[in-house]
N, C-alpha and C positions, 0 to 999 in steps of 0.2 A: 921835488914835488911841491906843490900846491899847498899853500894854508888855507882848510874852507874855515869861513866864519861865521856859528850861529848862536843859537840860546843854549847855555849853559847845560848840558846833561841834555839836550836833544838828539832824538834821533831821524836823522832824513834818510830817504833810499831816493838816488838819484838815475837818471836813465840816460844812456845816452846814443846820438847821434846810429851806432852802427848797432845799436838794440841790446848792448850790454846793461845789467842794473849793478847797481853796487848801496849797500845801504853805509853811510856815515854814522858814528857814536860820539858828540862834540863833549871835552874834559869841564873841566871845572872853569875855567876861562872861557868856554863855548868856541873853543878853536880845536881841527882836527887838520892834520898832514897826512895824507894819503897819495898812493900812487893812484891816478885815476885811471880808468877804465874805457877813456874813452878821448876824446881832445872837446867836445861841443857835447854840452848838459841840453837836454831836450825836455827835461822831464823830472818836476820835483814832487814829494809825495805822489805822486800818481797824475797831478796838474799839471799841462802841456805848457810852457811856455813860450808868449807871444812873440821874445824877445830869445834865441836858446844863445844861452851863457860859453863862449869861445874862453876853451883855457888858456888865455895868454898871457895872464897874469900871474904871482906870487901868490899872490892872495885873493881867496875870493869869499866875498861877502855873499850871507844867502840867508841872513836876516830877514829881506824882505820876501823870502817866496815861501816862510814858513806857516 
């Protein structure tokens, strides 16, 4: 599964591509491993993104869409 990467003790609900949501809880590092819900993020706090995030990486940063 996926390392996301955000601010420490954040929490994001992400949406994705086939209209599932899933909300993330990032630890003391601001890193969470989750099984995701979906393969292409469309949708961070509630914000559409311009650009939708394709899981095909290990890791994903999402720093900037908080």
């Amino acid at each position: 599964y996926p390392t996301f990467r955000a601010i420490a003790y954040a929490t994001v609900e992400l949406e994705y591509d086939n209209g599932l949501s899933q909300t993330i809880v990032f630890n003391e590092n601001g890193e969470a491993t989750v099984k995701p819900f979906g393969r292409t993020i469309t949708r961070v706090n509630g914000r559409y993104l311009v650009t939708p995030i394709v899981l095909d990486e290990m890791y994903v940063d999402l720093r900037n869409y908080i």
